[in-house]
C-alpha positions as CSV (number, residue, x, y, z in Angstrom):
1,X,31.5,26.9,12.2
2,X,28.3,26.2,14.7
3,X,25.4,28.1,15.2
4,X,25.8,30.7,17.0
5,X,23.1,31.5,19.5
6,X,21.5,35.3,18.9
7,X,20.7,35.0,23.1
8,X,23.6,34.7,25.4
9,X,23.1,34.1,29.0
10,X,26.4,33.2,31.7
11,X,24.8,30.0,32.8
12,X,27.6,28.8,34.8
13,X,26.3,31.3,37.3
14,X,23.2,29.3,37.7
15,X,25.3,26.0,38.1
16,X,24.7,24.6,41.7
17,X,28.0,23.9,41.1
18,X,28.8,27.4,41.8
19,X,27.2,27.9,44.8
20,X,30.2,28.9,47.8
21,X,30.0,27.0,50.9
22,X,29.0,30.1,52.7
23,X,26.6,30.7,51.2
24,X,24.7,26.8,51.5
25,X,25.6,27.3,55.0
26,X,23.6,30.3,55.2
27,X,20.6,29.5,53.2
28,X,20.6,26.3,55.8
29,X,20.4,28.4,58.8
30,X,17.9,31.1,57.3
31,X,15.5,28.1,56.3
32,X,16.0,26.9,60.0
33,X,15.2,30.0,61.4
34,X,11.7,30.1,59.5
35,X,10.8,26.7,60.0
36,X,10.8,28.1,63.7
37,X,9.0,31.0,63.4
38,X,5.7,32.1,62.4
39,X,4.9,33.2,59.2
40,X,3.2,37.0,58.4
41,X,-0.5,35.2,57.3
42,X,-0.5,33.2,60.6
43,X,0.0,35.8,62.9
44,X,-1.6,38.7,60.7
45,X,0.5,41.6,59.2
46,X,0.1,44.5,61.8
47,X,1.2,41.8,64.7
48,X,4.1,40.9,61.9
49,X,5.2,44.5,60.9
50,X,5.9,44.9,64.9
51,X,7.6,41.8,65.5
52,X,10.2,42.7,62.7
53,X,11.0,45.6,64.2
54,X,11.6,43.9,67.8
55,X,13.4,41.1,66.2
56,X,11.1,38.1,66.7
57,X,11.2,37.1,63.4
58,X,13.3,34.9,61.3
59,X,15.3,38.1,59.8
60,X,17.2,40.7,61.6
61,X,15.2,43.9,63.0
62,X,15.9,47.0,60.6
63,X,18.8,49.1,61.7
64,X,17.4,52.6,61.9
65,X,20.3,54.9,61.2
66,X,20.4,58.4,63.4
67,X,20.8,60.5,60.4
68,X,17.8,60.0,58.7
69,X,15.3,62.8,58.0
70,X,11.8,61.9,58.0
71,X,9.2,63.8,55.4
72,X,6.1,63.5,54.1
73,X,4.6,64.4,50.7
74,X,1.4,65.4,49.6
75,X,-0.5,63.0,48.2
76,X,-3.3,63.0,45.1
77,X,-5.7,62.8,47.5
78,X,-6.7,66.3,49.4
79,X,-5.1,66.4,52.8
80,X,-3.4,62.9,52.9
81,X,0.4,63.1,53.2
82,X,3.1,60.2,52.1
83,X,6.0,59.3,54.8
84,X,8.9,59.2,53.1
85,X,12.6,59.1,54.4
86,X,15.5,60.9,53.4
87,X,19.5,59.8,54.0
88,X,21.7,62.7,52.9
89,X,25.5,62.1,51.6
90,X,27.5,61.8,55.0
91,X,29.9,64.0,53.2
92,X,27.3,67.0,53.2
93,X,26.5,68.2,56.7
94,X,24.8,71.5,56.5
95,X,21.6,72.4,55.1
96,X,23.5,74.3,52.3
97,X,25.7,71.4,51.1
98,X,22.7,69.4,51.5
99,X,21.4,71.5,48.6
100,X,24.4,71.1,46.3
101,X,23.8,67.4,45.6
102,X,23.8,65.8,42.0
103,X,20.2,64.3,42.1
104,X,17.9,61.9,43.7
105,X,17.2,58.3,44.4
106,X,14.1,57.4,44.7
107,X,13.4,53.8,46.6
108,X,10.8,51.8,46.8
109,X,11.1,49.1,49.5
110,X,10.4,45.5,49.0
111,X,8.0,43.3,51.6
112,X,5.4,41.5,49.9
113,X,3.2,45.2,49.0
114,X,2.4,44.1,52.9
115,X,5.4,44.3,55.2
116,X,8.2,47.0,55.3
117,X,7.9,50.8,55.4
118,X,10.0,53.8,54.6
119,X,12.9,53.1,57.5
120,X,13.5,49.6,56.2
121,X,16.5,50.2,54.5
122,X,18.4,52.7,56.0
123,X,21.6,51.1,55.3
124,X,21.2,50.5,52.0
125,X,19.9,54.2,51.4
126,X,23.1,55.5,52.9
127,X,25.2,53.6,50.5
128,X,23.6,54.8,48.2
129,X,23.8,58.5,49.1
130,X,27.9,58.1,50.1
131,X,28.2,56.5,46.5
132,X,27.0,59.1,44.1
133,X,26.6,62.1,46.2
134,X,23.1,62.1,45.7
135,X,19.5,62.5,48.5
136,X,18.2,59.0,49.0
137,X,14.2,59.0,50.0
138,X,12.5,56.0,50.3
139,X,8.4,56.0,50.4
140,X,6.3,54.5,53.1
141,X,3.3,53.5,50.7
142,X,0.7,52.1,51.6
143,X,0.8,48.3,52.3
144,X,-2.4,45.5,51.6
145,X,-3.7,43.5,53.6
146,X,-5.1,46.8,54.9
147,X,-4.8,49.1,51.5
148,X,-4.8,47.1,48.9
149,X,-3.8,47.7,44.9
150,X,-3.9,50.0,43.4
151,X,-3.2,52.6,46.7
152,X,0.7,51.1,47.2
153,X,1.2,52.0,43.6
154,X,-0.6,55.8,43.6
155,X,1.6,56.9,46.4
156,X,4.5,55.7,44.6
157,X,3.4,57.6,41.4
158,X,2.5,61.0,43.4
159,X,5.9,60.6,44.9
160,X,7.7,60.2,41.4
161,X,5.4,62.8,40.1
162,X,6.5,65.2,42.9
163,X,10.4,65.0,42.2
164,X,9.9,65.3,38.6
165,X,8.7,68.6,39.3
166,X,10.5,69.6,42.8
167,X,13.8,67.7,43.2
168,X,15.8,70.5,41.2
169,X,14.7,72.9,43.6
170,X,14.1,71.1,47.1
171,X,17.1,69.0,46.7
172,X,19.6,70.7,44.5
173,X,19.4,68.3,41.4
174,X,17.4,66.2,39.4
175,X,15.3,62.7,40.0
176,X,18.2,60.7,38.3
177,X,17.4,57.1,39.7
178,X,14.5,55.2,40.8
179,X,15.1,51.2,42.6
180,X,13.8,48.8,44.9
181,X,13.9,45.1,46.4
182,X,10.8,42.6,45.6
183,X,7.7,44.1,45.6
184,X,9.9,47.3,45.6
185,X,11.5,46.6,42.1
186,X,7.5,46.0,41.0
187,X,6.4,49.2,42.0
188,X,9.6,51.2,40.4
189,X,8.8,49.6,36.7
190,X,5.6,50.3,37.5
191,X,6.2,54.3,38.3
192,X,9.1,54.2,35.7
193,X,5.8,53.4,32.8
194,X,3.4,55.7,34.7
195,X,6.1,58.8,34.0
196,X,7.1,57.5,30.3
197,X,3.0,57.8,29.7
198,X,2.5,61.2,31.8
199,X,5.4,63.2,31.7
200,X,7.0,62.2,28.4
201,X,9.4,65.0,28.6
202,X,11.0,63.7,31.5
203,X,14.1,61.6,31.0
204,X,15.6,59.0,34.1
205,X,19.4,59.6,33.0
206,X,20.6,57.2,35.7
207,X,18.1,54.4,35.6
208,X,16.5,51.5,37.4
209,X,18.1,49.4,40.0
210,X,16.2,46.7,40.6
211,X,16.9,43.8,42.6
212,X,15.2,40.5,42.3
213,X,12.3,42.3,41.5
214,X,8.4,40.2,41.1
215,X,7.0,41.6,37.7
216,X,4.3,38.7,36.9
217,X,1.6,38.1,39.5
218,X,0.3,35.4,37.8
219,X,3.1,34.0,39.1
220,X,5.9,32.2,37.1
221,X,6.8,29.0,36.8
222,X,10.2,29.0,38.8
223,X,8.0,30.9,41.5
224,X,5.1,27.8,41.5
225,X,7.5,25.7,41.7
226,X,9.4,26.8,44.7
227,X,8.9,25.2,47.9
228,X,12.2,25.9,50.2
229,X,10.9,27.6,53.2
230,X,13.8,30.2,52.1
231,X,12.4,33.7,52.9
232,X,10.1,33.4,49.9
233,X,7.9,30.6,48.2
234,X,5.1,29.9,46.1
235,X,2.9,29.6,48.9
236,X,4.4,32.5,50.3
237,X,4.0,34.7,47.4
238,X,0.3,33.3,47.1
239,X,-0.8,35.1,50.3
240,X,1.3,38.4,49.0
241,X,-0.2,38.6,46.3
242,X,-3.7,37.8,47.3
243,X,-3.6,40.3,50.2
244,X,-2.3,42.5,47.4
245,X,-4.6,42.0,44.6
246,X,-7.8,40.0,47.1
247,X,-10.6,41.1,44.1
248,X,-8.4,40.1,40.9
249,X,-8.1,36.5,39.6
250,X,-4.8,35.1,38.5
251,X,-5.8,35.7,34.9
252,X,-6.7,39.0,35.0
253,X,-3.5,40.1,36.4
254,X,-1.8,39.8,33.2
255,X,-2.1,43.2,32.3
256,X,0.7,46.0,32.2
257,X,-0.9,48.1,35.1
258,X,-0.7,45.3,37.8
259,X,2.4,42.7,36.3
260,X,5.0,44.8,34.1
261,X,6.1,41.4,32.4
262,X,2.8,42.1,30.4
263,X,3.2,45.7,29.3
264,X,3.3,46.5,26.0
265,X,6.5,47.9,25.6
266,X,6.9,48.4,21.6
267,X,5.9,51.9,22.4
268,X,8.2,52.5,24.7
269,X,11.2,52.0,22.6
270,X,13.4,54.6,22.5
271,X,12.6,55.9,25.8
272,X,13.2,52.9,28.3
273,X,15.7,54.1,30.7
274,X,18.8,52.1,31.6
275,X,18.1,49.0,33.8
276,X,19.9,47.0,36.4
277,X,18.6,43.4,37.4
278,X,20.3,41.6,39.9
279,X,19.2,38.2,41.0
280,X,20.5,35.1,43.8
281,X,20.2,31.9,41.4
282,X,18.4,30.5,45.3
283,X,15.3,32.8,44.7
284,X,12.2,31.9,43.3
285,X,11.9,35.4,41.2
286,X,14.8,34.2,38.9
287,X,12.1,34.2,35.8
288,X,10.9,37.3,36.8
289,X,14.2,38.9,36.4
290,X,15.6,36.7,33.3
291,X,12.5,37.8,31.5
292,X,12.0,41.1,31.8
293,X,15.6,41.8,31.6
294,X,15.2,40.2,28.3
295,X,11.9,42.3,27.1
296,X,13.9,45.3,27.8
297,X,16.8,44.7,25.9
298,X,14.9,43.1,22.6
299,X,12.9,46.8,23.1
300,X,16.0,48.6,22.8
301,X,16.7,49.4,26.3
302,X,20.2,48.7,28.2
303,X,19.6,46.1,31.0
304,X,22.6,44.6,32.9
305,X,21.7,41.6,34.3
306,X,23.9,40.7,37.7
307,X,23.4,36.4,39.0
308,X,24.9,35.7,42.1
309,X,25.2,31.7,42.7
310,X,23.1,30.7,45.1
311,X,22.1,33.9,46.5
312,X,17.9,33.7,48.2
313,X,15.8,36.0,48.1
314,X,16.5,39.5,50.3
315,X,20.3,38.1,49.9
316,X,21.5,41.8,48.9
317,X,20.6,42.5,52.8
318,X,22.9,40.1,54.5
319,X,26.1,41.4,56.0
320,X,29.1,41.4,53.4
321,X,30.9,39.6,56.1
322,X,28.1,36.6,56.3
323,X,28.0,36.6,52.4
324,X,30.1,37.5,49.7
325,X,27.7,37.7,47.2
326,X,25.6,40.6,49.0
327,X,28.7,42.5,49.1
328,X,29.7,41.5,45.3
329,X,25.8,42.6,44.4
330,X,26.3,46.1,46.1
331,X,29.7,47.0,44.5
332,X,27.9,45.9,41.5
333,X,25.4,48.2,42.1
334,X,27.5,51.5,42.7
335,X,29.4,50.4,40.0
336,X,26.1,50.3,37.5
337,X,25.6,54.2,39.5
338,X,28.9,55.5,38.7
339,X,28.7,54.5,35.4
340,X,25.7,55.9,34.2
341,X,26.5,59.3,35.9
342,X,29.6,59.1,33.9
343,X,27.5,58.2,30.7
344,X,25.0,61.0,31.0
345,X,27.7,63.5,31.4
346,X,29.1,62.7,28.8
């Protein structure tokens, strides 16, 4: 009989093989598209952040959805309040059924720690909400160049911190899952290990979604090695996570508090909450997101890990109709939601 290996990994997904010609077609025209447009460092990010929402950029503007409820949130600091924006299930139309939902989903939105905001996603959010019957508010940290680390991460924690203790009450149920894209998947590991160490008592019986998530700012290798013009780069990640970290050298950001990769995890097993990656074999994260999915599961954690041939970076955005894979990576998704519910009920 051979050796059978102890690590198992569905590598024909990662075939170029595998990739659909829909999706090369794509990736073709998105790389076109930014080889025609400026990037965010040329222009500057407040010039950028504007032009996204008017559409002069290489992606689509954010559709802002008429339903959405925008908050804010007290922050650590005395006075300062956290935007933060709320998509209810479009099942539950009064204030009162409002209150009756099963829990919260708390996003984090992806864009570098410099681009995006709280109404990025307001499509995504609603899915969300319509899936598992559940409040969907996403945070408008603050973003680098002009605030850099560690103030995107502390309004993400006094956020977290804030459901733990409210959500029952404001919203009618528990904080039950906490995601994000990109720099959004970053910061939710990140505020999932900030509440394991402060509020120990506090259990995330949904879990994680995270989707091609960047959890070493060192950088990895398939990340330095990247150099398609295809939403996301090394170069492109360089000036991210410069404007992001502009005082810390590469080497010191190997530490748990700024790269999650580099946490040390051996005390967190046991308690790690259930985790789903999900990654576009077209996207330079895809070590990112093999690795950490593998340092959660030899910790004793359950991480799915969901690769979609081909797939770029940001893919889970594109229109189900344009690609397939976006569409199989969200019914992947509320299927990961509906089956924890149904496991924690249990």
């Amino acid at each position: 009989m051979p050796l059978i290996s102890d690590l198992t990994l569905n590598v024909a997904k990662f075939d170029p093989a595998s990739i659909s010609e829909q999706c090369t077609k794509l990736n073709d025209s998105i790389i076109s598209k930014f080889n025609a447009t400026p990037a965010w460092y040329e222009v500057g990010a407040p010039k950028y952040r504007e032009m996204r929402y008017r559409g002069e950029t290489a992606l689509p503007a954010p559709v802002l959805l008429p339903q959405a409820v925008d908050i804010s949130i007290a922050s650590r600091e005395k006075g300062r309040y956290i935007p933060c924006r709320i998509l209810y299930p479009q099942s539950r139309k009064t204030e009162e059924e409002r209150k009756g939902s099963k829990g919260v989903v708390l996003h984090f939105h992806g864009g570098g720690w410099v681009l995006g905001d709280q109404r990025s996603h307001d499509g995504l959010l609603q899915l969300y909400a319509d899936a598992v019957d559940m409040v969907t508010i996403s945070v408008g940290y603050r973003v680098a160049p002009e605030d850099p680390f560690p103030k995107g991460p502390e309004d993400c924690f006094d956020v977290a911190e804030y459901l733990v203790k409210n959500a029952e009450s404001v919203y009618g149920g528990p904080l039950i899952f906490i995601g994000g894209e990109s720099a959004g998947a970053h910061l939710s590991v990140l505020t999932t290990f900030h509440l394991l160490k402060t509020h120990p008592a506090f259990h995330l019986s949904g879990g994680l979604l995270l989707h091609f998530g960047c959890y070493d700012l060192s950088v990895a290798p398939s990340s330095m090695h990247y150099k398609k013009n295809l939403i996301l780069n090394g170069p492109v990640m360089k000036h991210f996570i410069d404007a992001f970290l502009p005082d810390i050298m590469p080497e010191q950001r190997k530490i748990g508090a700024i790269s999650p990769l580099y946490e040390d995890f051996a005390p967190l097993r046991g308690n790690l909450p259930s985790a789903l990656f999900t990654i576009g074999t077209d996207d330079p994260l895809v070590d990112d997101t093999v690795n950490m999915a593998m340092k959660w599961l030899i910790h004793g954690g359950e991480a799915i890990l969901k690769a979609y041939p081909g797939g770029c970076h940001g893919f889970i955005g594109m229109p189900p109709s344009v690609l397939k894979e976006a569409g199989e990576a969200l019914e992947d998704t509320k299927t990961f939601m509906k089956d924890r519910l149904a496991a924690s009920s249990a």
